[in-house]
C-alpha positions as CSV (number, residue, x, y, z in Angstrom):
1,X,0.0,0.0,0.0
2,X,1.7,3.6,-1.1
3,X,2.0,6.4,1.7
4,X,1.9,9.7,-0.4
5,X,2.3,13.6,0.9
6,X,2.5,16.3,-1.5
7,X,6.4,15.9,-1.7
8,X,7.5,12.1,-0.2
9,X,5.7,9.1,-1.6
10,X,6.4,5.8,-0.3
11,X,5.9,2.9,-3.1
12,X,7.4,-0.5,-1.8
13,X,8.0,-2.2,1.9
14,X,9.9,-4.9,3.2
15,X,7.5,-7.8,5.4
16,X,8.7,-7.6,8.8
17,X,10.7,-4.9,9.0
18,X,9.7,-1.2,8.8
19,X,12.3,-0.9,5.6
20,X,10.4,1.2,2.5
21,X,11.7,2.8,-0.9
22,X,10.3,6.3,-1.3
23,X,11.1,9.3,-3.9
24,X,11.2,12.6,-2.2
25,X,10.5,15.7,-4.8
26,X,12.8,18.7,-4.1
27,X,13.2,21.9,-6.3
28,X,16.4,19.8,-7.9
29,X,15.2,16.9,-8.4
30,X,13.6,13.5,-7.2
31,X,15.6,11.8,-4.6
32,X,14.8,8.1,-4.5
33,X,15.3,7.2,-0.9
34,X,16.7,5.5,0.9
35,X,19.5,7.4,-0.1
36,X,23.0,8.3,1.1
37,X,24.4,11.9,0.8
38,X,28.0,12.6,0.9
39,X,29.3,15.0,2.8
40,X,30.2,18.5,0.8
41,X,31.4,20.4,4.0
42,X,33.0,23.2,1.8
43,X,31.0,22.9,-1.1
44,X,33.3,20.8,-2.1
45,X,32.9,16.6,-1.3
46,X,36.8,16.2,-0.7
47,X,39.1,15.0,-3.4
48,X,35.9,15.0,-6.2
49,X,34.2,16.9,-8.7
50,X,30.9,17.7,-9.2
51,X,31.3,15.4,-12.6
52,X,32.6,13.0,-10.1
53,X,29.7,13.1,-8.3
54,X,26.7,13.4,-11.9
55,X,29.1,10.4,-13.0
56,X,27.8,8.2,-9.9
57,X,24.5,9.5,-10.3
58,X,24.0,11.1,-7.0
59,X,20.7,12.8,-6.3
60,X,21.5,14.7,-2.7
61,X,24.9,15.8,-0.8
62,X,25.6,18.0,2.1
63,X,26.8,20.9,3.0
64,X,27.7,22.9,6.3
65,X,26.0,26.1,7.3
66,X,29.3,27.1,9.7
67,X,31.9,26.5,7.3
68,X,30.1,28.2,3.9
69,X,29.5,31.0,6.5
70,X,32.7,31.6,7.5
71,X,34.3,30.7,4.4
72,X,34.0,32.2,1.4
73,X,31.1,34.2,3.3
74,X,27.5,34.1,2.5
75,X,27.9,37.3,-0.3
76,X,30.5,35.8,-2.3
77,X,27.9,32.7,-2.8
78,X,24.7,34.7,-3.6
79,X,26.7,36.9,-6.1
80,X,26.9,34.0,-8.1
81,X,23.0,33.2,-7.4
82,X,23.1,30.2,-4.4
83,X,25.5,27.2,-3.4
84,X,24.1,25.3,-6.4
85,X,25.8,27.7,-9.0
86,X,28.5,28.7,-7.0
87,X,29.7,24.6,-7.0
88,X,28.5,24.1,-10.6
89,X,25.8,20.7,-9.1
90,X,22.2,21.2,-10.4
91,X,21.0,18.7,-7.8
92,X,19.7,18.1,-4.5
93,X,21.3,19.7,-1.7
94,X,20.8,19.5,2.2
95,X,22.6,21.6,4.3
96,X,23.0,21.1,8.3
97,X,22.3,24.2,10.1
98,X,25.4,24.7,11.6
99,X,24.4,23.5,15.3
100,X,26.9,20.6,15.2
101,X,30.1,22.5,14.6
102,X,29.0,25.7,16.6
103,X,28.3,23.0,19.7
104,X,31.2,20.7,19.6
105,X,33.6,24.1,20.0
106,X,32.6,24.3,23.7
107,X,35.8,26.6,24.4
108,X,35.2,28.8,21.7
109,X,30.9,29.3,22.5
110,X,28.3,30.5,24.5
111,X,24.6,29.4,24.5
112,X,22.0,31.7,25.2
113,X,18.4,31.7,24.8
114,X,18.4,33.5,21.5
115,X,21.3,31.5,20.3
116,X,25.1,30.9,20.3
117,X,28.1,33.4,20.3
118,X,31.0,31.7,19.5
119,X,34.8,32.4,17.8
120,X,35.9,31.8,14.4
121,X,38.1,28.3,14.4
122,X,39.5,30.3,11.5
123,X,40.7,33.5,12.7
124,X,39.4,33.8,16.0
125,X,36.6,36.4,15.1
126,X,33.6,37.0,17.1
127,X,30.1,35.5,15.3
128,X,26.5,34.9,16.7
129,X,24.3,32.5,15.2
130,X,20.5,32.3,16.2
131,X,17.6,30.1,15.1
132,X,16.7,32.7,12.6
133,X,20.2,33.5,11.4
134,X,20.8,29.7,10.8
135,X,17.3,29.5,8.7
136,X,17.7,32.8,6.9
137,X,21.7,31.3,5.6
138,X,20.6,28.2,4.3
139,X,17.6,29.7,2.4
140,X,20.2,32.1,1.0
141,X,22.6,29.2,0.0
142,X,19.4,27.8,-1.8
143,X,19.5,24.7,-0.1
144,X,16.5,22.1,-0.7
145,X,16.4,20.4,2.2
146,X,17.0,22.9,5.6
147,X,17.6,21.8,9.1
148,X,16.6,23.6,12.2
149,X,19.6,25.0,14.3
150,X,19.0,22.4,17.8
151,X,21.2,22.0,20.8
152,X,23.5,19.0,20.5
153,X,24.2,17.2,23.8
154,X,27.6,15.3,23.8
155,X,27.8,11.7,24.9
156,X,28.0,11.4,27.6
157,X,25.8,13.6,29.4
158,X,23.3,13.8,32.2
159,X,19.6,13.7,32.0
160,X,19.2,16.5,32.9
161,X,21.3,18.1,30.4
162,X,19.4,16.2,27.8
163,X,16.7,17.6,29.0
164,X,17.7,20.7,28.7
165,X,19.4,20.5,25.3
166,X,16.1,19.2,24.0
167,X,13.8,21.9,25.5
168,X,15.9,24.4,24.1
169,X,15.8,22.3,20.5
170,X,12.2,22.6,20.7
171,X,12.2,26.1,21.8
172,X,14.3,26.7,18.9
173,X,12.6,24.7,16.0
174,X,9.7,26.7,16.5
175,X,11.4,30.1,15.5
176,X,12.7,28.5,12.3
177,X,9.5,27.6,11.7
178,X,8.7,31.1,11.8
179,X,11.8,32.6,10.0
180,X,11.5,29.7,7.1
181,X,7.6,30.9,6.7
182,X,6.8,28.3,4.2
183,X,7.8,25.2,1.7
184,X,5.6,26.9,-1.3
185,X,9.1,27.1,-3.4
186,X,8.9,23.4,-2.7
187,X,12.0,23.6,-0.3
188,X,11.6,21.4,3.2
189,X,12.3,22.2,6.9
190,X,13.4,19.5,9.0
191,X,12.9,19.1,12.9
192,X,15.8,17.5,15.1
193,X,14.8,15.0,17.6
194,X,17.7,14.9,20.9
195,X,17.3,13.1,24.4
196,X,20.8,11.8,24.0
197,X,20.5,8.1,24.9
198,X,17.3,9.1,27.5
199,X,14.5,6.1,25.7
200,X,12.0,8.9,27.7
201,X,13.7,11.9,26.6
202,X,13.3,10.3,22.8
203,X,10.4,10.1,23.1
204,X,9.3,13.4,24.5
205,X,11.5,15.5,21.8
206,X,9.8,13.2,19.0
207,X,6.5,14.3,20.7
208,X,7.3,18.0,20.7
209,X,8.4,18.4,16.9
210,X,5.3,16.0,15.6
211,X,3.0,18.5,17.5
212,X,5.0,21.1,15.1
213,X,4.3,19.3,11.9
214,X,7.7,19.6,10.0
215,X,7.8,17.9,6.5
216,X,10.4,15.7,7.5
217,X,12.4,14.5,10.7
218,X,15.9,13.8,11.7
219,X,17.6,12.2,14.6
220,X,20.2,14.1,16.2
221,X,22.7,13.6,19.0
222,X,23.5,10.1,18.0
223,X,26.4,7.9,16.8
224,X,29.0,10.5,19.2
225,X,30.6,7.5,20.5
226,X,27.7,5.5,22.5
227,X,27.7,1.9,21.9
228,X,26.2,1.0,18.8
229,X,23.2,-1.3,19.6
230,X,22.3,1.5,22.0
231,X,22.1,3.9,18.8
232,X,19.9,1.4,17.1
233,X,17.4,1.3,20.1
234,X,17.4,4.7,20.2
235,X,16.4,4.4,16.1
236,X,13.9,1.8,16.6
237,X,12.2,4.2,19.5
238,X,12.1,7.0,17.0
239,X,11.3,6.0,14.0
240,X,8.2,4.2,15.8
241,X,6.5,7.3,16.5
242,X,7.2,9.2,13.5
243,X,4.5,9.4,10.9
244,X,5.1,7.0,7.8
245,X,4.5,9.5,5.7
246,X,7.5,12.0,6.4
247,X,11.0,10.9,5.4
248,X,13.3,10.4,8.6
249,X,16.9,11.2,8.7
250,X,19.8,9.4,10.7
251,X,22.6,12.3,10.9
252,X,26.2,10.9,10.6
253,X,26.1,7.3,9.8
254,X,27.4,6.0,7.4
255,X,29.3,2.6,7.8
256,X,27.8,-0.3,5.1
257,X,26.9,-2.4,8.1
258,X,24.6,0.5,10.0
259,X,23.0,1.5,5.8
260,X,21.4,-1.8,6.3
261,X,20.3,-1.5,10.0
262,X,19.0,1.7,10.0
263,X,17.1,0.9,6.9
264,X,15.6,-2.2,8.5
265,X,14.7,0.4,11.1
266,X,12.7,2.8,8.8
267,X,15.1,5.5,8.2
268,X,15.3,7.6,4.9
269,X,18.0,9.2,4.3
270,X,21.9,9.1,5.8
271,X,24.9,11.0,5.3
272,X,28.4,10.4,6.8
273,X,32.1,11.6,6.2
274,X,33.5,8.0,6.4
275,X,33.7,6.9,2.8
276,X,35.8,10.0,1.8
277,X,37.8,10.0,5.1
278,X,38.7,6.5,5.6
279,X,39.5,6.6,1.8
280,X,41.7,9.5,2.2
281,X,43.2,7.4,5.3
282,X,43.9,4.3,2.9
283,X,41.0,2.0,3.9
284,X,38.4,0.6,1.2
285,X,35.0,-0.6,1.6
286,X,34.7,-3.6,-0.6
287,X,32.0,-6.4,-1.5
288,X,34.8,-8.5,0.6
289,X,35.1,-6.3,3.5
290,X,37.3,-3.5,4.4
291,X,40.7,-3.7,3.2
292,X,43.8,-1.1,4.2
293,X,45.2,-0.5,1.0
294,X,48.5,0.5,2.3
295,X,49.4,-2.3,4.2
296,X,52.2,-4.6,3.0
297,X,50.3,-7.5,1.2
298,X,49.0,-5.7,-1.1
299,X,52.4,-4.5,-2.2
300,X,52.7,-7.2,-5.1
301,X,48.9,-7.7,-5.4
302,X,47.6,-7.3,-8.8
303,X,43.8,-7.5,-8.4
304,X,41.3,-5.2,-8.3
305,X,40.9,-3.1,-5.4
306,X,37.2,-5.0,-5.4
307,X,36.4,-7.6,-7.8
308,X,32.8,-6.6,-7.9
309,X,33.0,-3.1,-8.3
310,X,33.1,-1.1,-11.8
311,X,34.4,2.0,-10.5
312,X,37.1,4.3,-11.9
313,X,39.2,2.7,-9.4
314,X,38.6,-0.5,-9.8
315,X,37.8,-1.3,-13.5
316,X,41.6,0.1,-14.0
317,X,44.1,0.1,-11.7
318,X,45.3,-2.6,-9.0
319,X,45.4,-3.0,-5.3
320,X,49.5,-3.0,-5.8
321,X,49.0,0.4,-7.5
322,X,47.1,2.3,-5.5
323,X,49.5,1.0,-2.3
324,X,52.2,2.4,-4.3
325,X,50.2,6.1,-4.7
326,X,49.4,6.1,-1.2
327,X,53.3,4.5,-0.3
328,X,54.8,7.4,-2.6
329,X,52.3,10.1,-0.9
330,X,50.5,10.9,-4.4
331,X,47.6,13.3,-4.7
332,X,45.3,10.3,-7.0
333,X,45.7,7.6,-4.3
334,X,43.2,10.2,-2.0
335,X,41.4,10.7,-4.9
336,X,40.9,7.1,-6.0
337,X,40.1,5.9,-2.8
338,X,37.6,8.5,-2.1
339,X,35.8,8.0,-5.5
340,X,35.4,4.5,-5.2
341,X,34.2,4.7,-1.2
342,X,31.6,6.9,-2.5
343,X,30.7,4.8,-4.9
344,X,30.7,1.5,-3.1
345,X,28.0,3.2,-1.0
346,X,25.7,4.9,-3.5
347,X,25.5,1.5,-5.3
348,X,25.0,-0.2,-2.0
349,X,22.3,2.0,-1.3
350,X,20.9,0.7,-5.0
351,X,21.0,-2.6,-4.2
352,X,19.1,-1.9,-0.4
353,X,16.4,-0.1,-2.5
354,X,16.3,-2.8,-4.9
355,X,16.1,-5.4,-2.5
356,X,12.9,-4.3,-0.9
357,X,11.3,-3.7,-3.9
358,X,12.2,-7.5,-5.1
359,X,11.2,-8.5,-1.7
360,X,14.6,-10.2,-0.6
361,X,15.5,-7.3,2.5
362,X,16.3,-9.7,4.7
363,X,17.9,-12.1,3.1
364,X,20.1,-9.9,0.9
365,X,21.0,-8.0,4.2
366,X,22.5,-11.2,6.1
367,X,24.3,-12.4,2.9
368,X,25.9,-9.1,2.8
369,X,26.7,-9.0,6.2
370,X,28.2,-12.4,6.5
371,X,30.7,-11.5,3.3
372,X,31.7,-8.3,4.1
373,X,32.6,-8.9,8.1
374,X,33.8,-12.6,7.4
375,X,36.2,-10.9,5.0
376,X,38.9,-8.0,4.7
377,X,41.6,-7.0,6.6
């Protein structure tokens, strides 16, 4: 049976879990979700082109609110007419309001009701960024997909800070409510869900942002170092009492293994720096596990980096090669290893959409699963 809003319609299921293939309409495009979005921090996902990017047909990547700010400043980027232009992509783009960065700088910041004061990691300068200020940038950027500026608790923390943190979230989501106005250009305001690892506290900030009616939902304060099936019962809680008919958002995952969980769980969409940063760190996620390219057996090994994989990478060049470019400290082995961790995952992604569609979820998910952490390094 298909669960349709305006903008998210949901057209296949998976028996027995709460997995689901939707296409979510944005201003730049259809994203067919689930879907992983690399990160862009910069405007720029690290070590790849926007060609790069068209060439793996990716529908959706992310950028950061605090770092475009900063850097090159919000008037260099709507001289040129919005981030879109300004990075040459003529797709989907989410950006994170900033609330991350600005909160994990605890020496350089100060919370306040109306917002945060904090200092420029760059030059030291003195900024403030409010609710309003974090909606108002990322409708100037042009983003499609906006995220309300919340109050990230660290792990680990007291209930009560939790608490607090996700008061001051809700607090907060309703005054970018107010500065975003409305989604008539077709663009879409997420709420952020905290509590930390509080099952109660989930619960209540779920409650608090459905009585707001957002057109989509993300979980945030998760995956910051608590134990892992502890993030997937916090998933589980959330994602049963968010609507079916909104897409859901897990912030900052992005391992193969947790793609498959937290789809099985009923999340949407996922982003994550780990395919571009373990790639520019040497290590490959491959159909056989993860391998650490420049480790010495792979010195004289002449295979592909992963058998199964058609990348740039990997329909050319060997494992003994790209040990060499990372060995010899050359520029390509970054980008090589980056292009085909993207890609491993946006094909992944594919074959999880495909799966549930085909009906084979769960089985396709332990075969997977049973290859890829029976193998590799």
């Amino acid at each position: 049976m298909k669960t349709q809003t305006q903008y998210f319609e949901i057209v296949a299921r998976a028996a027995g879990t709460k997995a689901r293939v939707g296409r979510l309409k944005t201003p730049h495009g259809v994203i067919d979700t689930p879907v992983f979005a690399p990160v862009g921090t910069q405007g720029s996902v690290k070590t790849l082109l926007s060609q790069d990017l068209e060439k793996l047909d990716i529908q959706l990547i992310l950028g950061n609110t605090y770092h475009l700010y900063l850097r090159p400043g919000l008037e260099v980027i709507q001289k040129v007419g919005g981030l879109h232009r300004f990075m040459s992509w003529d797709r989907a783009i989410l950006t994170d309001s900033g609330g991350y960065q600005v909160f994990s700088m605890e020496q350089l910041r100060r919370i306040t009701e109306e917002g945060v004061e904090f200092r420029s990691h760059l030059d030291g300068s003195l900024h403030f960024l409010s609710p309003e200020k974090a909606t108002e940038i990322q409708l100037a950027l042009g983003s499609d997909i906006i995220m309300c500026f919340d109050e990230c608790p660290p792990y680990p923390c007291t209930e009560d800070h939790a608490r607090r943190a996700l008061e001051m979230t809700c607090r907060w989501a309703k005054r970018c409510q107010t500065a975003f106005q409305s989604t008539e250009d077709g663009r879409l305001l997420y709420g952020i869900t905290q509590g930390s690892i509080f099952p109660e506290l989930r619960k209540e900030s779920t409650q608090q942002l459905l009585d707001l009616d957002f057109p989509g939902y993300a979980l945030g304060g998760l995956s910051l170092g608590e134990p892992h099936p502890l993030t997937m019962e916090m998933v589980a809680l959330s994602t049963d009492l968010l609507p079916e008919d909104k897409p859901r958002y897990l912030m900052g995952v992005g391992t193969p293994e947790d793609l498959w969980e937290g789809v099985e769980q009923g999340i949407d969409q996922f982003d994550c720096v780990l395919p571009t940063r373990n790639g520019r760190n040497g290590q490959l996620f491959t159909s056989v596990g993860k391998i650490n390219i420049k480790n010495a057996p792979y010195r004289e090994d002449l295979s592909p980096p992963d058998p199964h994989c058609d990348c740039d990478l990997c329909s050319r060049y060997s494992r003994a090669y790209l040990h060499h470019l990372f060995r010899s400290g050359e520029l390509s082995a970054l980008r090589l290893a980056s292009l085909h961790n993207v890609a491993f995952l946006i094909k992944l992604m594919r074959k999880i959409r495909q799966s549930i569609t085909n009906g084979t979820f769960l089985a396709d998910k332990q075969k997977f699963l049973e290859t890829y952490r029976s193998q590799g390094d």
